[in-house]
C-alpha positions in Angstrom: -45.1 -16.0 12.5 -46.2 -19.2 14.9 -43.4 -21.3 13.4 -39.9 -20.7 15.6 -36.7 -20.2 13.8 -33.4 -22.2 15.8 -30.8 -20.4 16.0 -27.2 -21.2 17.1 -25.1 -18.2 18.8 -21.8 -18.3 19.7 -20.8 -17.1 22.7 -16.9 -16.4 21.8 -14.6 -16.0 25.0 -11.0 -15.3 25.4 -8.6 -18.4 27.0 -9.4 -16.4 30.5 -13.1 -15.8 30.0 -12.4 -12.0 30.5 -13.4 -10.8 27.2 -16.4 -12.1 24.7 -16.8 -11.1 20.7 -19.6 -9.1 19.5 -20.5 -9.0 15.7 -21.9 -6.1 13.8 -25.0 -6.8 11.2 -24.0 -5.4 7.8 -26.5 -3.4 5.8 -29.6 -5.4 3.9 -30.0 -7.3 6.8 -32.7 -7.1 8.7 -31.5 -4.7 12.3 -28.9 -3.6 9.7 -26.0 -1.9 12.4 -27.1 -3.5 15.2 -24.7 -5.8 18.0 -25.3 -9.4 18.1 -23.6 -12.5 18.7 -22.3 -14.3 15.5 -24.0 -17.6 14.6 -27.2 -18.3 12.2 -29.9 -20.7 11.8 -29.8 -23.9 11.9 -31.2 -25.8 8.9 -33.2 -28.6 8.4 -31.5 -31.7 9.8 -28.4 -29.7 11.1 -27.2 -29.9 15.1 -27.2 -27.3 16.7 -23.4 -27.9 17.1 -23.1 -28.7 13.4 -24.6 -25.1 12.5 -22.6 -23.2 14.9 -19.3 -24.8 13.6 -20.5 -24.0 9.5 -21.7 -20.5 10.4 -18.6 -19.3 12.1 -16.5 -21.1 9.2 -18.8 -19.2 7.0 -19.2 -15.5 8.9 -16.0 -15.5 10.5 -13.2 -17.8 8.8 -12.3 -19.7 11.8 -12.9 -23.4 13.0 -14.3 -24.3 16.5 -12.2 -26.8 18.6 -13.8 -26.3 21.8 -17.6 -25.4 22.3 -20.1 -26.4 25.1 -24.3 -25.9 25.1 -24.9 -23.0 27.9 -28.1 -21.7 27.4 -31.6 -21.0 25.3 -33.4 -18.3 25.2 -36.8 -17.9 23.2 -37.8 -14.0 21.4 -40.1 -12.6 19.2 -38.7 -9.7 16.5 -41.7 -8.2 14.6 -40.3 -10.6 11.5 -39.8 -13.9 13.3 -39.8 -15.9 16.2 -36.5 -17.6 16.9 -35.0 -19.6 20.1 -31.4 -19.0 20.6 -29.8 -21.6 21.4 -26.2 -20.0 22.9 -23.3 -22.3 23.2 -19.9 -21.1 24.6 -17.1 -21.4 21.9 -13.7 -21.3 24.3 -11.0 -22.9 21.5 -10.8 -22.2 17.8 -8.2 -22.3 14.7 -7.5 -19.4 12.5 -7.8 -15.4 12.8 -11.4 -14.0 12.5 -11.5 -12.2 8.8 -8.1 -13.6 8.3 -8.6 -17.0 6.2 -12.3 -16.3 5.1 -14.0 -13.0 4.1 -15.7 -11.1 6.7 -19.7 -11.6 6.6 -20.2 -8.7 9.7 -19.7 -4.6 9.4 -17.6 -5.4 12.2 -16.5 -7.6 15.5 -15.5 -6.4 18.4 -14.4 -7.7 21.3 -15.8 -6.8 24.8 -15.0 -7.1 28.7 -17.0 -9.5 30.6 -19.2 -7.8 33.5 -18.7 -4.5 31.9 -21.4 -2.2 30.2 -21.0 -2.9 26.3 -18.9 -0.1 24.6 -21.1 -0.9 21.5 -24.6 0.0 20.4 -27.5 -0.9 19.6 -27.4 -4.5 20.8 -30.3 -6.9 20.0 -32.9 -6.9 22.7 -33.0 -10.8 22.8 -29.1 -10.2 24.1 -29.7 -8.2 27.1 -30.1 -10.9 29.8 -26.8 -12.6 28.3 -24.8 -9.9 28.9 -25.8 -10.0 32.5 -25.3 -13.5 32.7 -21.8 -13.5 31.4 -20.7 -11.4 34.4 -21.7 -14.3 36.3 -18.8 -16.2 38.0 -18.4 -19.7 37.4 -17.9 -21.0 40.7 -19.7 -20.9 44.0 -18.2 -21.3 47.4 -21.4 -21.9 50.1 -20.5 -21.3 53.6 -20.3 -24.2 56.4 -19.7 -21.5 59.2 -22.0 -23.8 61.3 -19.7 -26.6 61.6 -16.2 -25.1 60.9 -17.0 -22.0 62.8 -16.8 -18.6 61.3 -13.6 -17.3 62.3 -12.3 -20.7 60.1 -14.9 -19.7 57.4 -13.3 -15.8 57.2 -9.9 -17.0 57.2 -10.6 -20.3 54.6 -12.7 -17.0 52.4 -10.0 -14.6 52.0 -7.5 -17.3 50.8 -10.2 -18.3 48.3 -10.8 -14.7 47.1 -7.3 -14.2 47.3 -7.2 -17.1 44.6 -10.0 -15.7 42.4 -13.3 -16.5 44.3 -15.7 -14.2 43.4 -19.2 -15.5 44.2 -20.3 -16.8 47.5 -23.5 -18.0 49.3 -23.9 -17.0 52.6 -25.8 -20.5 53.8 -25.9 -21.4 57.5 -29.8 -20.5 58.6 -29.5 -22.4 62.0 -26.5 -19.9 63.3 -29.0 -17.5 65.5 -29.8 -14.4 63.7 -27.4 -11.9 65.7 -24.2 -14.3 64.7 -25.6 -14.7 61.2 -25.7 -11.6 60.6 -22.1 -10.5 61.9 -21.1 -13.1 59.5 -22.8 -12.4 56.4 -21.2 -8.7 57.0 -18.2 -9.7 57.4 -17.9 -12.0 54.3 -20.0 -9.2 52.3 -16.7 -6.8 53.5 -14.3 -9.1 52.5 -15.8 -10.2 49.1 -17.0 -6.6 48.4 -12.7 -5.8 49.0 -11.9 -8.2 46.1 -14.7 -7.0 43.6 -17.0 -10.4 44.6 -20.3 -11.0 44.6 -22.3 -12.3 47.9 -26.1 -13.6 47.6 -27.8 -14.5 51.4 -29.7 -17.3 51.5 -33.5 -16.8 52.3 -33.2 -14.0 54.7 -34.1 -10.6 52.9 -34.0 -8.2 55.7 -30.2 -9.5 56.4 -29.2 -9.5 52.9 -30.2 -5.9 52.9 -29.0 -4.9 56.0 -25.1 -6.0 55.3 -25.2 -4.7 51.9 -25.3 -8.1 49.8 -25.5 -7.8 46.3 -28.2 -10.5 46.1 -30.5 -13.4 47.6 -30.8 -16.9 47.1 -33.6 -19.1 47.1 -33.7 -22.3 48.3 -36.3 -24.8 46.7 -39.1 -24.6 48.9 -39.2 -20.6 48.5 -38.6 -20.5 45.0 -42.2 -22.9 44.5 -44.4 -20.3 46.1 -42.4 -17.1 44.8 -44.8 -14.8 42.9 -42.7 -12.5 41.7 -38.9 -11.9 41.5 -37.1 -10.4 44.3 -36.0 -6.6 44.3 -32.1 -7.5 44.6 -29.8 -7.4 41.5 -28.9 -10.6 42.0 -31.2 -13.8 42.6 -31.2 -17.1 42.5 -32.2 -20.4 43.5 -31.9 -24.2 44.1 -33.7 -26.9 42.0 -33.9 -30.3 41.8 -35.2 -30.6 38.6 -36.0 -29.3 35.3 -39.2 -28.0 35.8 -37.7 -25.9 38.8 -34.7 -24.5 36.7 -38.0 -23.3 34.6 -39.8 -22.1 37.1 -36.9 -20.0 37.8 -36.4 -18.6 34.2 -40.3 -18.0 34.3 -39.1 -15.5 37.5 -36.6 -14.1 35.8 -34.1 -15.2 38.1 -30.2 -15.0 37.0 -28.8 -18.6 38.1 -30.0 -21.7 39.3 -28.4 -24.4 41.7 -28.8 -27.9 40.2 -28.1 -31.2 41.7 -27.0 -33.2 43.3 -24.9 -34.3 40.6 -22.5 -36.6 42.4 -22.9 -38.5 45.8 -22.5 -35.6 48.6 -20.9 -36.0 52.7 -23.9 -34.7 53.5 -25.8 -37.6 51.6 -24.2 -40.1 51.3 -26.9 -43.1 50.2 -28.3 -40.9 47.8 -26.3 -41.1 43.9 -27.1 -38.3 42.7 -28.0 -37.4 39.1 -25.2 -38.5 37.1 -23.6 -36.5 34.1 -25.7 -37.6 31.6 -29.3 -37.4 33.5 -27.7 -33.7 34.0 -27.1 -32.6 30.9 -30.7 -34.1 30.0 -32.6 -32.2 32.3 -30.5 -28.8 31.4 -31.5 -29.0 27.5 -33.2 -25.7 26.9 -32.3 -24.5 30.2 -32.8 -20.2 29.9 -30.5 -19.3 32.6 -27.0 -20.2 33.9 -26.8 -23.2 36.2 -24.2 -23.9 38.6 -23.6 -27.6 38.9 -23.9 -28.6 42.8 -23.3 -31.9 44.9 -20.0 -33.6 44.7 -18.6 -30.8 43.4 -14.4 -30.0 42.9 -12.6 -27.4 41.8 -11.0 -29.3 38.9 -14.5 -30.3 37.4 -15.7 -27.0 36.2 -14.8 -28.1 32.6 -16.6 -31.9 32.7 -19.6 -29.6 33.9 -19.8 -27.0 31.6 -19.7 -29.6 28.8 -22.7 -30.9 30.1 -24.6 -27.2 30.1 -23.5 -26.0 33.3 -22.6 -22.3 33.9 -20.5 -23.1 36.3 -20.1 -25.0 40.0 -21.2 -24.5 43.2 -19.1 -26.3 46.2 -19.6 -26.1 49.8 -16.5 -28.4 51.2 -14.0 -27.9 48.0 -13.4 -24.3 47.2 
């Protein structure tokens, strides 16, 4: 069993990312019944790509127009070792089952974020199910130079428009204001069903009833084991970071800069295609972070990214 089988899963979603298929094994398979996503291995010579497109030909009758490399994820059954390799397929032509014979017991499809109606479910799928429900776009706040009653106001517009994941950044603000202002956006993100991570500071992220914690870099390198919040992440510079962070069973990493920043101005940051090097076998969603705008969530996700993260454009 030392050798690894690659795998390519598709990661089906609906034109507004609110609802993903699952496929049913049929029986003489092995986990006959079980919940999976639909793909198959890739064979000698075969792309990952390549194999995703011929196994959803082949399993579901359809052809892939639109599909992007998200994330990998390594398991070991009792009958094989295999490394998922989970791309996001977003466009397609034809009607599952309709032009081609059905290969599964059954599809289904399911809401994002939401507890599957179906079961069993592979245990290698767990974590992707979590990391689904992740929003694809962070808004970090700048309360310490826009101030915070700007910030509140500039927030509830956002979530208004479909925000629903923000980092609560600025540490210089002195603790007492800080914390006011992590409640308040907590309170006003919790009103539109979003999700607020603190950054580095524990005892507030607790205290106003954030749903997780961020890490930045330097706190992520000496971090032994994960944090007890539902949600953590963490910012990386690099790849080994991003795997540091898998390794800690984190659920998102920061990556960047990408693009040349305000903030940092003489540095160029990574480029597109140094990104999308250092995210290959990434295990975790990555937000895409420095230069960030609202209309590139597209050019990043075709890179690997999860997602962005944006501190001046949201």
């Amino acid at each position: 069993m030392s050798q690894i089988v690659e795998v390519a899963a598709a990661v089906m979603l609906r034109a507004d990312g609110r609802e993903f298929l699952l496929a049913q094994r049929p029986e003489g398979k092995v986990y006959a019944g079980y919940w999976e996503f639909p793909g198959g291995k890739v064979e000698p010579g075969e792309t990952v790509r390549a194999a995703l497109i011929r196994e959803l030909q082949e399993e579901l009758g359809i052809t892939v127009t639109e599909c992007s490399p998200w994330l990998t994820r390594q398991f070991t059954y009792p009958h094989a070792r295999v490394r998922l390799n989970f791309w996001k397929v977003t466009a397609w032509d034809g009607e599952i089952g309709i032009t081609a014979p059905l290969e599964h017991a059954a599809v289904d499809w399911q809401k994002t974020g939401k507890t599957a109606s179906v079961a069993p479910i592979l245990p290698a799928n767990d974590p992707i199910l979590k990391a689904l429900s992740l929003p694809t776009a962070m808004a970090i706040t700048m309360a310490e130079s826009e101030g915070t009653e700007r910030q509140l106001e500039r927030l509830e517009t956002a979530l208004q428009d479909g925000l629903r994941l923000i980092q609560v950044r600025d540490k210089n603000l002195p603790q007492v204001q800080r914390q006011s202002f992590a409640a308040e956006v907590t309170r006003l993100a919790h009103k539109h069903g979003a999700l607020v991570v603190i950054n580095d500071d524990e005892e507030i992220a607790r205290q106003v009833g954030a749903d997780g914690l961020h890490l930045p870099a330097t706190r992520l390198a000496s971090c032994m084991t994960r944090p007890d919040f539902t949600w953590v992440g963490a910012s990386c510079h690099n790849a080994e970071e991003i795997a540091r962070a898998g390794e800690l069973g984190l659920d998102y990493a920061l990556f960047g800069p990408v693009l040349p920043t305000l903030t940092h101005p003489e540095a160029s940051g990574l480029g597109w295609p140094e990104f999308a090097r250092q995210m290959q076998g990434n295990t975790l969603p990555v937000l895409a972070l420095g230069g960030m705008k609202n209309g590139m969530l597209a050019e990043a996700q075709n890179n690997g990214a999860h997602g962005i993260a944006l501190m001046r454009g949201w």
